[in-house]
Z-matrix of the N, CA and C atoms (Angstrom, degrees):
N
C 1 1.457
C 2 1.521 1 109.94
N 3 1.313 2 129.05 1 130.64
C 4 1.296 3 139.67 2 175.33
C 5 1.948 4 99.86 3 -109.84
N 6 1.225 5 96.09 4 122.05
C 7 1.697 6 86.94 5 174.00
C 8 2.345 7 89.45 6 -150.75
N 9 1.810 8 88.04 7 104.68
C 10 1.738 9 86.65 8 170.43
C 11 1.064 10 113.08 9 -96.15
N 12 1.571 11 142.41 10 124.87
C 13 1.505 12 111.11 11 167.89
C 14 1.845 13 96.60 12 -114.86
N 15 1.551 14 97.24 13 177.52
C 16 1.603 15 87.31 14 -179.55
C 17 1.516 16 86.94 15 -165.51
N 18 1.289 17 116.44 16 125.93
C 19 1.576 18 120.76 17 178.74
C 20 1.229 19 96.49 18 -130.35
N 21 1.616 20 102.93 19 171.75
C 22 1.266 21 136.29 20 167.38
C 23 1.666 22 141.57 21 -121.55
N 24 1.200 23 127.64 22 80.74
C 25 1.374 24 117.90 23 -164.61
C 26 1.848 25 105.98 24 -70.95
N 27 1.671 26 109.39 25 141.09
C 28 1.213 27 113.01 26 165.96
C 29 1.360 28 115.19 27 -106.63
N 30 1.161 29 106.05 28 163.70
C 31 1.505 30 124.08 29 -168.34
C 32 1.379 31 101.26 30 -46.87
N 33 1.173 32 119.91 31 -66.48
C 34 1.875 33 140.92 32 -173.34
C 35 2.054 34 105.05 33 -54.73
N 36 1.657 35 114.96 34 -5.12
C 37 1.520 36 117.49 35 163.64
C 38 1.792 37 91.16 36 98.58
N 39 1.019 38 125.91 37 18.22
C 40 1.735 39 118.57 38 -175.81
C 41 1.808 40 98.54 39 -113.70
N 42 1.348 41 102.67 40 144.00
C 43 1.143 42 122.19 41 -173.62
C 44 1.641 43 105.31 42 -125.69
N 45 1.773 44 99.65 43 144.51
C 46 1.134 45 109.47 44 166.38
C 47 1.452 46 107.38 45 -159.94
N 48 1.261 47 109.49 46 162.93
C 49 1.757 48 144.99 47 -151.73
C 50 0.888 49 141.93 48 -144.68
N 51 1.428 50 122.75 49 146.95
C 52 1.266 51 120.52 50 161.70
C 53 1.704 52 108.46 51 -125.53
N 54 1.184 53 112.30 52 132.73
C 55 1.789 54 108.98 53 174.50
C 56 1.964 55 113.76 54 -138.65
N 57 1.230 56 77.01 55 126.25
C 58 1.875 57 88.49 56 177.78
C 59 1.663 58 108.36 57 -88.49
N 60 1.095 59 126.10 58 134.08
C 61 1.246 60 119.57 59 159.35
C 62 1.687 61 98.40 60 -130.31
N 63 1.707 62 114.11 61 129.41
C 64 1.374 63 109.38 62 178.67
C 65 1.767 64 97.87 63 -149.00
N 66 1.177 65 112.54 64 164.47
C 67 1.269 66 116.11 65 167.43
C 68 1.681 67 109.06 66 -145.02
N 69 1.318 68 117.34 67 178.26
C 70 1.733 69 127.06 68 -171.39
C 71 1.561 70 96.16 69 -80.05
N 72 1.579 71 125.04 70 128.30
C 73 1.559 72 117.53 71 -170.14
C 74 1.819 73 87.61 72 -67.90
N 75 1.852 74 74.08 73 153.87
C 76 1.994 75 71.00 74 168.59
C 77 1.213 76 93.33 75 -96.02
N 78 1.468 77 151.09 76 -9.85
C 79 1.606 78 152.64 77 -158.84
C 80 1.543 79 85.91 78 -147.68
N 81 1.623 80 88.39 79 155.67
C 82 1.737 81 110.87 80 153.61
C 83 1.772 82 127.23 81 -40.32
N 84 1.318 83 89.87 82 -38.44
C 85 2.000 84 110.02 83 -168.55
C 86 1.411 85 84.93 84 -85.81
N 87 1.484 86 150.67 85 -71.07
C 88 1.441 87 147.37 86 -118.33
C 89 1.721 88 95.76 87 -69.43
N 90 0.880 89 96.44 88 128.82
C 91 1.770 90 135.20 89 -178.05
C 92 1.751 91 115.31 90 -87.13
N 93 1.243 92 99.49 91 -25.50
C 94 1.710 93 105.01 92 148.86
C 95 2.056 94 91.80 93 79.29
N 96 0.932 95 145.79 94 158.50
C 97 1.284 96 152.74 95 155.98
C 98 0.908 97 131.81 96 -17.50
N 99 1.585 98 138.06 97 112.22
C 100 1.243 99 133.91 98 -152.16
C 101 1.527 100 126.09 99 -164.29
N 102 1.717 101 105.39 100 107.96
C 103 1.326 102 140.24 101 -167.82
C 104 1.290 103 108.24 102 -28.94
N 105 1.595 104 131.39 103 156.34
C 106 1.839 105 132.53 104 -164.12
C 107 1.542 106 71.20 105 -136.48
N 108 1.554 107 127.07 106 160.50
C 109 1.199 108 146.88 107 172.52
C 110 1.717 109 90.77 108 -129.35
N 111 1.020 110 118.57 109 130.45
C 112 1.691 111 140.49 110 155.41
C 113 2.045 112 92.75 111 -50.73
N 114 1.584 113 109.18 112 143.52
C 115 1.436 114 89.07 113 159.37
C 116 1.213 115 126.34 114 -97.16
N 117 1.304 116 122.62 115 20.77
C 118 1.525 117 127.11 116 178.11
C 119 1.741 118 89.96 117 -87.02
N 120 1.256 119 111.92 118 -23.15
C 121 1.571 120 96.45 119 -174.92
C 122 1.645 121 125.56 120 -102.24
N 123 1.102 122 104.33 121 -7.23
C 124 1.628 123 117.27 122 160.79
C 125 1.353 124 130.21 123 -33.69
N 126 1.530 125 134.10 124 -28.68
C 127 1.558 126 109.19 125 143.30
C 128 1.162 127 122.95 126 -81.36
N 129 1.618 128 122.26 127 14.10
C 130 1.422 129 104.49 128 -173.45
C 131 1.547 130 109.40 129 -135.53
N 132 1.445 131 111.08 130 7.60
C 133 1.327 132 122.45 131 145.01
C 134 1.220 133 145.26 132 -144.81
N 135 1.083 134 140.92 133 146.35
C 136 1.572 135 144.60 134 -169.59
C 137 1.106 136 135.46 135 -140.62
N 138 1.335 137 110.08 136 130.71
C 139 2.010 138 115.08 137 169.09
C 140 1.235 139 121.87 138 -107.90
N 141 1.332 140 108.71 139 150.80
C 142 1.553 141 139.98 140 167.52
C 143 1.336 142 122.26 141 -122.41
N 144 1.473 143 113.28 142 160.67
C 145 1.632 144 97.16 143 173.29
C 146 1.162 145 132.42 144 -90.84
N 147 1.122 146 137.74 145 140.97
C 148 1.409 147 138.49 146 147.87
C 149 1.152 148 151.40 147 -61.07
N 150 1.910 149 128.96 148 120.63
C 151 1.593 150 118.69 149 -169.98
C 152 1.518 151 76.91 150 -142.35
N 153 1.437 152 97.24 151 142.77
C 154 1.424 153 106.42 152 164.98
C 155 1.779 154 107.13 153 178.35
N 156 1.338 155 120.31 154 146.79
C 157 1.586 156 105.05 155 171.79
C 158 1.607 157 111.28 156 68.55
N 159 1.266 158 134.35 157 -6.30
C 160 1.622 159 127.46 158 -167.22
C 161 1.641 160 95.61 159 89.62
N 162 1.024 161 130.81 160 -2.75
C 163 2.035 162 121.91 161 174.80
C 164 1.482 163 97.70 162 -90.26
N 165 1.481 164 106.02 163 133.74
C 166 1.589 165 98.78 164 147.38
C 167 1.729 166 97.20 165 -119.48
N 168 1.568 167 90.77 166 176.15
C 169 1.357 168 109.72 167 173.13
C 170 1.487 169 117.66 168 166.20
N 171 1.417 170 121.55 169 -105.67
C 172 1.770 171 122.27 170 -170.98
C 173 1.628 172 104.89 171 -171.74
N 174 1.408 173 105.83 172 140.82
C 175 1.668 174 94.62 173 173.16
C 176 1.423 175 101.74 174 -116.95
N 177 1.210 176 111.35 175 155.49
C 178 1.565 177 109.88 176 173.73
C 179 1.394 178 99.53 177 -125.18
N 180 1.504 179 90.42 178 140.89
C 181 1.587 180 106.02 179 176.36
C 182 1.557 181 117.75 180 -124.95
N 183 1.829 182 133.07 181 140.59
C 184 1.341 183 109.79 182 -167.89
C 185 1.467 184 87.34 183 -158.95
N 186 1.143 185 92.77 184 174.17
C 187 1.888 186 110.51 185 -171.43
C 188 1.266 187 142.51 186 -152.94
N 189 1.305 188 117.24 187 84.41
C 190 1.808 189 102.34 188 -160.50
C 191 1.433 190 109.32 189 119.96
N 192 0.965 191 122.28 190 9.88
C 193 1.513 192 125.57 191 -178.41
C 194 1.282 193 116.51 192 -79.99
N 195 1.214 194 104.46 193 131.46
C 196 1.926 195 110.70 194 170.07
C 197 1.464 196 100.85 195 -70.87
N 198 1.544 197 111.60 196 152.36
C 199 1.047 198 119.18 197 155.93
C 200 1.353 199 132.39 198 -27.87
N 201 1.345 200 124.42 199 -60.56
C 202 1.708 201 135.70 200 141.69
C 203 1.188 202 113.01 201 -29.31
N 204 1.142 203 125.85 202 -54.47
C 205 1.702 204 125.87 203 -158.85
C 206 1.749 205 89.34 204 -66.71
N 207 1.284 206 128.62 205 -51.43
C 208 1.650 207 153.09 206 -132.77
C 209 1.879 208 90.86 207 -83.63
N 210 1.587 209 107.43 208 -45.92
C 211 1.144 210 123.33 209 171.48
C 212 1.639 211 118.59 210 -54.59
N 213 1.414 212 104.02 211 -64.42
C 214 1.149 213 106.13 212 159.29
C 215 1.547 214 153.92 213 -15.46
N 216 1.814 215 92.58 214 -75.74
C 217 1.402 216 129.26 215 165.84
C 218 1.957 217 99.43 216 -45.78
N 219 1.258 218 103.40 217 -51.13
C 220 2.006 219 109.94 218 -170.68
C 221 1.724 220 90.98 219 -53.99
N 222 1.657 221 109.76 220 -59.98
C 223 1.812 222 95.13 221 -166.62
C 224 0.873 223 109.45 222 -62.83
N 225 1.546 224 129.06 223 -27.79
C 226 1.631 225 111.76 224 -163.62
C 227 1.879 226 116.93 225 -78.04
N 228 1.259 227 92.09 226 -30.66
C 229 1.597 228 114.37 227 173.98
C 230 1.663 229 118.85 228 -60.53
N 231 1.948 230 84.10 229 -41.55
C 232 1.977 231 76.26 230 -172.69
C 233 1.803 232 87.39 231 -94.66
N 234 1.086 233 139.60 232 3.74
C 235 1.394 234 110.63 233 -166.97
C 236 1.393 235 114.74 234 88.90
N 237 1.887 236 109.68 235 170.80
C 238 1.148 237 113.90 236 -163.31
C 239 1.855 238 96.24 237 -74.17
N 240 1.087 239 115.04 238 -36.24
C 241 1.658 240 132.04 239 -162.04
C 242 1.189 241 81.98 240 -101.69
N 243 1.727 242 130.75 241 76.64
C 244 1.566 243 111.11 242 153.22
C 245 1.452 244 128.96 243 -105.35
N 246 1.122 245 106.53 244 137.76
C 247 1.954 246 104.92 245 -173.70
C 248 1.333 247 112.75 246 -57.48
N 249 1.732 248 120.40 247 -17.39
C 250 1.504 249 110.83 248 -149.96
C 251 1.421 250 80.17 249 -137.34
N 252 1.534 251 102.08 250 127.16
C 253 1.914 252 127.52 251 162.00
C 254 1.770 253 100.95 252 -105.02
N 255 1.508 254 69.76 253 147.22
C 256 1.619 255 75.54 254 152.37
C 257 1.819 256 107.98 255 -179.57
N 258 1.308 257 132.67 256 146.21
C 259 1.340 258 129.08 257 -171.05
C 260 1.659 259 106.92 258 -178.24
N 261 1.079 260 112.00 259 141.25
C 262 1.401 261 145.36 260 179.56
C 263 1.869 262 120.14 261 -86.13
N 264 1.211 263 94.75 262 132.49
C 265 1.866 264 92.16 263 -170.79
C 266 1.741 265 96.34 264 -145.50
N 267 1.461 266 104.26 265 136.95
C 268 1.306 267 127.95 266 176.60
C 269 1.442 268 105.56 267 -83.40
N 270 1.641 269 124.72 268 136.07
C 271 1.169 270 112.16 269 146.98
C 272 1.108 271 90.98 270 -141.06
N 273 1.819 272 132.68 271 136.13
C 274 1.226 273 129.43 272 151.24
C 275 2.019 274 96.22 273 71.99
N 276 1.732 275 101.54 274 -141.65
C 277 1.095 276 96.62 275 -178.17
C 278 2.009 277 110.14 276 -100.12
N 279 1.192 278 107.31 277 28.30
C 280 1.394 279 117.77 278 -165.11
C 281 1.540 280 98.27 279 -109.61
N 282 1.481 281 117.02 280 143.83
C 283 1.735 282 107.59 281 175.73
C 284 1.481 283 83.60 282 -137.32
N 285 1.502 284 114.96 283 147.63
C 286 1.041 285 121.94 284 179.32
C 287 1.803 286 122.31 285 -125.75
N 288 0.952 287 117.29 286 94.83
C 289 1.656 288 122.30 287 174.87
C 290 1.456 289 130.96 288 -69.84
N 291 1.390 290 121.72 289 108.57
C 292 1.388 291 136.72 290 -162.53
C 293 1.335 292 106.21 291 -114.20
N 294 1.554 293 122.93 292 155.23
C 295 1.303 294 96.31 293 -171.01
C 296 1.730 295 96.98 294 -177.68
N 297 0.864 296 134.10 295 155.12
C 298 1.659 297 128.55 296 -148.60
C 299 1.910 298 110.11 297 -173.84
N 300 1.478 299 80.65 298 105.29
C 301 1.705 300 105.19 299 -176.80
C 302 1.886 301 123.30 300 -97.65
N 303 1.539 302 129.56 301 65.99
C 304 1.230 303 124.42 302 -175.29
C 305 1.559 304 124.07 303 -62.80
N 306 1.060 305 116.24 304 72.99
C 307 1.752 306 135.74 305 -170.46
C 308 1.585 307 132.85 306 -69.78
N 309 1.479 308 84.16 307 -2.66
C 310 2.300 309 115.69 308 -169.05
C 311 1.285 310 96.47 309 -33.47
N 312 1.642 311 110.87 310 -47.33
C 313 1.056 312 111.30 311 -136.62
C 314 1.700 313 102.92 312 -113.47
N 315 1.321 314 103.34 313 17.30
C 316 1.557 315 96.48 314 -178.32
C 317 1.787 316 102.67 315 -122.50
N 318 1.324 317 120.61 316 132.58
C 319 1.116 318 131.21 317 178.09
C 320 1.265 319 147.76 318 -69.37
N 321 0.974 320 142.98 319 114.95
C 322 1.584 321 143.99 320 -160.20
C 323 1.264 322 99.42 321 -22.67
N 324 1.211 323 139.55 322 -66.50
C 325 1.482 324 134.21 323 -133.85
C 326 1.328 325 98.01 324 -76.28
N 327 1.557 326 113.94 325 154.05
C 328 1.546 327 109.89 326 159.22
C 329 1.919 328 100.58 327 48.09
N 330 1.363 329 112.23 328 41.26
C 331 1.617 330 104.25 329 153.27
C 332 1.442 331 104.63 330 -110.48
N 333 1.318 332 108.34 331 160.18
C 334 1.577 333 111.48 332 174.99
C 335 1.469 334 89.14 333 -166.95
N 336 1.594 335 112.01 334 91.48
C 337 1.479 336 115.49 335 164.93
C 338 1.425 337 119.72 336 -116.07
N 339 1.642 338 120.94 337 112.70
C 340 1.082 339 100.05 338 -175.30
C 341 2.134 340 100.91 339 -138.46
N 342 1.145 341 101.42 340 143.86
C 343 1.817 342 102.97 341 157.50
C 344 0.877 343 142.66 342 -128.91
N 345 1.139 344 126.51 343 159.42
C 346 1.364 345 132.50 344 -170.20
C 347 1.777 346 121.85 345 -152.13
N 348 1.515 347 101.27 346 135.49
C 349 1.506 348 110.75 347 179.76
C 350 1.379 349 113.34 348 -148.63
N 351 1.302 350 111.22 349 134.55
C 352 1.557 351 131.95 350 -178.09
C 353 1.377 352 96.04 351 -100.87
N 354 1.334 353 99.64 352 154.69
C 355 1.812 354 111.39 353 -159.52
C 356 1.925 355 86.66 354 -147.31
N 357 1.021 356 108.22 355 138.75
C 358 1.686 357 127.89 356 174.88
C 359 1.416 358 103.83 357 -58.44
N 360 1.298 359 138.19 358 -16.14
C 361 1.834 360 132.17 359 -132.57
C 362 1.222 361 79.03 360 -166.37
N 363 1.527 362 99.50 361 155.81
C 364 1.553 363 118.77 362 179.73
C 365 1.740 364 113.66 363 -66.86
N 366 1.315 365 133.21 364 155.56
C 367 1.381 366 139.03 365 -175.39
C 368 1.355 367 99.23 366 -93.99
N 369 1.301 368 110.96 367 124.04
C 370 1.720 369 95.10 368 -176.20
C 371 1.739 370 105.65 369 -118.67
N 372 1.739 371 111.25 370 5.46
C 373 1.148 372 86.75 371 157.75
C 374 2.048 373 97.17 372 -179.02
N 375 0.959 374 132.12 373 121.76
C 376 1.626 375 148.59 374 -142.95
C 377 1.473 376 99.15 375 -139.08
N 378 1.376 377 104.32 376 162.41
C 379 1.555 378 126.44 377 172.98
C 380 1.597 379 99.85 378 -120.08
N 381 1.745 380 116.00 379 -12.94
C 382 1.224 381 112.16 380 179.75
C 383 1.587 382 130.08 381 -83.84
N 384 1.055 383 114.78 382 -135.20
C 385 1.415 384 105.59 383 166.91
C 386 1.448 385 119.33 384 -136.50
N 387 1.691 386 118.36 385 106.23
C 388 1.409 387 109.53 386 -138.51
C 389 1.870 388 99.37 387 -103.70
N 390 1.617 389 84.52 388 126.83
C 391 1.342 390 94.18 389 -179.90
C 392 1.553 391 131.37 390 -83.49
N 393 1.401 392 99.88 391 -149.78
C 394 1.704 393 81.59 392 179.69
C 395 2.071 394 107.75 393 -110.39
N 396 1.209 395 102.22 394 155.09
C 397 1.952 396 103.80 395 -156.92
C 398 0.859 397 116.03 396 80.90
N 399 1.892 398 137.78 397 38.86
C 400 0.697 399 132.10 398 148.90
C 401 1.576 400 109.90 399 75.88
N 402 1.768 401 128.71 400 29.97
C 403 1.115 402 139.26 401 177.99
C 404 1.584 403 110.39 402 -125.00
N 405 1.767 404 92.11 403 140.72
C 406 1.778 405 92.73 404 -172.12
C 407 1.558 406 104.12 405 -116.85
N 408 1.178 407 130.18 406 121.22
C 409 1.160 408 132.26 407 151.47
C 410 1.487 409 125.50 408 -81.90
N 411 1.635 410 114.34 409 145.92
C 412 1.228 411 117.95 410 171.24
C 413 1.702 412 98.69 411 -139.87
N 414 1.209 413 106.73 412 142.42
C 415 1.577 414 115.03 413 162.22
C 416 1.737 415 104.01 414 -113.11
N 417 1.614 416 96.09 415 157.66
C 418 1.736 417 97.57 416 -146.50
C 419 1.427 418 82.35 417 -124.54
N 420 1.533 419 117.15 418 131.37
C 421 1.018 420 127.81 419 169.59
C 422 1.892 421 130.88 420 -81.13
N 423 1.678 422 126.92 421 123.67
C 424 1.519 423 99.71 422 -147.02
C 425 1.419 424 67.31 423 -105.00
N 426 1.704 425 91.86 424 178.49
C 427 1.938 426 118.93 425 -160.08
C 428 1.638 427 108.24 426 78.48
N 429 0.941 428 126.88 427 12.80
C 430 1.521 429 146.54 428 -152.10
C 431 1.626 430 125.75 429 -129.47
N 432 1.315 431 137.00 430 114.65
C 433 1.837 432 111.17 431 141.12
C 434 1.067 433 113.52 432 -92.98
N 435 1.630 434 119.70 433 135.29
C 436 1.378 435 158.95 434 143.76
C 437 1.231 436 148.87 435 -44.53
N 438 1.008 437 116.25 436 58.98
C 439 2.032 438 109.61 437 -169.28
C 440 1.213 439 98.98 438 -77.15
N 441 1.690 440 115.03 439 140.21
C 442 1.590 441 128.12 440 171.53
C 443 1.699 442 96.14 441 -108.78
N 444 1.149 443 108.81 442 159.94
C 445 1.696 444 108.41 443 -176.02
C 446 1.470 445 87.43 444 -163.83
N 447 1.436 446 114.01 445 135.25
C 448 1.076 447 134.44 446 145.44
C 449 1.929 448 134.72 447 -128.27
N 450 1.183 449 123.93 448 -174.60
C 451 1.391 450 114.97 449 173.55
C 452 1.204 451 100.55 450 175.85
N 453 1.595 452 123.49 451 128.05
C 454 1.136 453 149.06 452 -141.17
C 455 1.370 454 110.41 453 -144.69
N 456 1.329 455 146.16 454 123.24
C 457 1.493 456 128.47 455 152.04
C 458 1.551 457 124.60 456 -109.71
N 459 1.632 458 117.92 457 129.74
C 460 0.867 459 118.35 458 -161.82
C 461 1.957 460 87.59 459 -150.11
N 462 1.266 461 120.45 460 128.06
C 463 1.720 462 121.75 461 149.03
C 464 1.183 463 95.53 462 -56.81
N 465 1.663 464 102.99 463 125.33
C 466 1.308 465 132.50 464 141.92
C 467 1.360 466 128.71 465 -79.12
N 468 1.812 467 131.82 466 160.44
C 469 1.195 468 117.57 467 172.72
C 470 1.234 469 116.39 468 -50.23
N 471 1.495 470 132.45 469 -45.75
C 472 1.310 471 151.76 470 168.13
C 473 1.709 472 120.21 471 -45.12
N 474 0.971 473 99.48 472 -26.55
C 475 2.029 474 114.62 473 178.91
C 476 1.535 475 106.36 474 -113.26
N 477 1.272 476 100.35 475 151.74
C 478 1.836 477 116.89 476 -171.87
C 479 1.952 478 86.30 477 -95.82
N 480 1.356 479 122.12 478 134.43
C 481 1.688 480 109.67 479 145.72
C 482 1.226 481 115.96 480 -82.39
N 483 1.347 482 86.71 481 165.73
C 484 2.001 483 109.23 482 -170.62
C 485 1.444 484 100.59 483 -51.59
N 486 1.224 485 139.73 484 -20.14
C 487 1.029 486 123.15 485 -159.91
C 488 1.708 487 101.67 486 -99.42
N 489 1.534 488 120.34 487 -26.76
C 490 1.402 489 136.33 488 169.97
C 491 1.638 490 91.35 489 -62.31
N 492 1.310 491 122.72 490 -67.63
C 493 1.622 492 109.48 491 177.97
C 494 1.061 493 113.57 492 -32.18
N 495 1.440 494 111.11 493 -55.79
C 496 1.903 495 96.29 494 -160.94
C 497 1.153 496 103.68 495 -95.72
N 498 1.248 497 142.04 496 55.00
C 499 1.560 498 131.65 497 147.04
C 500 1.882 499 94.21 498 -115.76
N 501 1.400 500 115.11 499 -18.50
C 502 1.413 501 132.33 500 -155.24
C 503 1.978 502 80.26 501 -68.50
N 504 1.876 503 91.90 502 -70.96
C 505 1.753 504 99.28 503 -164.39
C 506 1.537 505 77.47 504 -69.44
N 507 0.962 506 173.34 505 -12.52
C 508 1.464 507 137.62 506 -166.30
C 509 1.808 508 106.32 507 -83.86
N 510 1.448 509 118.50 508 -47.29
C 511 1.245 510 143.94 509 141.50
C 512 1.591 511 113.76 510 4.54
N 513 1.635 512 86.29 511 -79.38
C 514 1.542 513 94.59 512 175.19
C 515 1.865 514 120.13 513 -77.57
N 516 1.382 515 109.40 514 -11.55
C 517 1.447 516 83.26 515 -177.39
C 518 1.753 517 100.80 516 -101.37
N 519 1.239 518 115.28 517 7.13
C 520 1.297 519 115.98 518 142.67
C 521 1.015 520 159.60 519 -35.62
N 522 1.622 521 86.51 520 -67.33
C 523 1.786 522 116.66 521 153.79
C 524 1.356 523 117.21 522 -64.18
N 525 1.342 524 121.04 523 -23.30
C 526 1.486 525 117.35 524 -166.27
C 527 1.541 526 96.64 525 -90.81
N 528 1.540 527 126.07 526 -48.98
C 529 1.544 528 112.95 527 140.54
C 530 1.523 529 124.83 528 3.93
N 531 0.629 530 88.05 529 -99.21
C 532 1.737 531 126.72 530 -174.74
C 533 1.624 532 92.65 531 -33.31
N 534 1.516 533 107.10 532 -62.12
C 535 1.771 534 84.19 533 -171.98
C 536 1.472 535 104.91 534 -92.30
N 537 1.428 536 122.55 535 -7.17
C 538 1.849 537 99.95 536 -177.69
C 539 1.917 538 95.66 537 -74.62
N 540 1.628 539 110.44 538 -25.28
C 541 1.447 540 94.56 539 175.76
C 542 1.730 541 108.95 540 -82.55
N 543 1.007 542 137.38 541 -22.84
C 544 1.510 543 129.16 542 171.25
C 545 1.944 544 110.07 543 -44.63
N 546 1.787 545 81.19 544 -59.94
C 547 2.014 546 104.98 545 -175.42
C 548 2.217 547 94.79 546 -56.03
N 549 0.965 548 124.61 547 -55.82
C 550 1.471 549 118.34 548 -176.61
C 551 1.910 550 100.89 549 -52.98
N 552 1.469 551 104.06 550 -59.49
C 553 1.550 552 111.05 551 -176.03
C 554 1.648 553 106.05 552 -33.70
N 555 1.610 554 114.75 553 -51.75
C 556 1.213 555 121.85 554 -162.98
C 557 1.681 556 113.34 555 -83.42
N 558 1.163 557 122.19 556 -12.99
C 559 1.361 558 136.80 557 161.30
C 560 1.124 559 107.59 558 -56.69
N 561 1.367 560 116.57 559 -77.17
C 562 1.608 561 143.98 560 -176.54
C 563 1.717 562 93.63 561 -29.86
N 564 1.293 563 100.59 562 -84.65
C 565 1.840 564 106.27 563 -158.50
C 566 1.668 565 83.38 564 -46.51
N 567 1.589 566 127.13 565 -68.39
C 568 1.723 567 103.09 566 -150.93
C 569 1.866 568 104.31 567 -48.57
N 570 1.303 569 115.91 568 -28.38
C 571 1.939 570 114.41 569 -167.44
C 572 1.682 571 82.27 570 -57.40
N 573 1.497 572 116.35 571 -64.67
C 574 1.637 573 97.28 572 -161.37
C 575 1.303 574 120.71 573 -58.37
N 576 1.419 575 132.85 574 -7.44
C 577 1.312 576 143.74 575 -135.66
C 578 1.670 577 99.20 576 -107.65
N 579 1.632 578 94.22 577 -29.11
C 580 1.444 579 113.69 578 171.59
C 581 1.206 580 122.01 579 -79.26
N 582 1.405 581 100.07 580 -56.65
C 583 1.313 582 99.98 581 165.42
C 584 1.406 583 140.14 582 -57.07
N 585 1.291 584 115.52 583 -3.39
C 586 1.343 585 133.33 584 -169.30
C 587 1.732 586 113.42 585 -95.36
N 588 1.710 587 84.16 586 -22.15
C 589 1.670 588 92.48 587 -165.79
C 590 1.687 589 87.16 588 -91.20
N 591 1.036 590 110.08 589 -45.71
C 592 1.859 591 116.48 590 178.16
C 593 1.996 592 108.55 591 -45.42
């Protein structure tokens, strides 16, 4: 089994790819493994086939995908029973990539599984092997399951950075200034105002 994938996360949370899935034909005709597109995602991804090395199969290529969409595209591709997860989660300015390879059943010889994803923001913490630009590779061992894990922080369009926070709370405890000294100011003058009449 040959399976390369290699993505890219952008700053704005959209992902794009390229992924091979091929295997050794068992016949002349066998067409080797081959990618399903969702049709909501049809201008924004596509397959062809693949021959190269003695593998056939299909590459899929895509662009612009939400996290959801990216999620998606994985079930529809692997099927209802698919060996391979994988999906992306926002928290704050942190995104976190999870991802799950069931390999039991595929055999040493002729494997070559490997992935890879570049992330906008530094990786602050992987099971892979983190390269340089902020890209993590993992090669996937078959006879095997596989968890890939990554975690990255980067502001998204969708997330404020720390630095938007703290002018945000600085802002407000400004303002809150501002009127507990207005509300004291306005105390003050009525006490003398009283006192004046006394």
């Amino acid at each position: 089994m040959r399976v390369h994938a290699a993505m890219a996360v952008s700053s704005d949370d959209l992902v794009s790819g390229d992924i091979v899935a091929a295997v050794p034909p068992a016949q002349e005709s066998d067409p080797g493994p081959q990618f399903k597109i969702p049709d909501q995602l049809a201008g924004r991804a596509s397959t062809e086939p693949y021959k190269q090395d003695g593998y056939v199969g299909s590459r899929l290529r895509f662009t612009g995908l939400s996290f959801d969409e990216l999620h998606d595209l994985a079930a529809t591709s692997g099927g209802s029973e698919s060996r391979y997860q994988l999906s992306f989660r926002r928290s704050g300015e942190l995104v976190t990539m999870s991802g799950s390879a069931d390999l039991s059943s595929v055999r040493q010889e002729r494997a070559d599984i490997q992935v890879k994803i570049s992330f906008p923001g530094a990786v602050t913490d992987t099971n892979g092997i983190d390269e340089a630009s902020n890209t993590v590779a993992w090669t996937l061992k078959p006879g095997e399951a596989t968890m890939i894990s990554a975690v990255t922080r980067y502001a998204g369009q969708g997330s404020m950075s720390w630095m938007a926070w703290s002018l945000v709370v600085g802002a407000l405890a400004v303002g809150a200034a501002l009127v507990v000294g207005a509300l004291a100011l306005v105390a003050h003058r009525r006490a003398v105002r009283v006192s004046d009449l006394t």
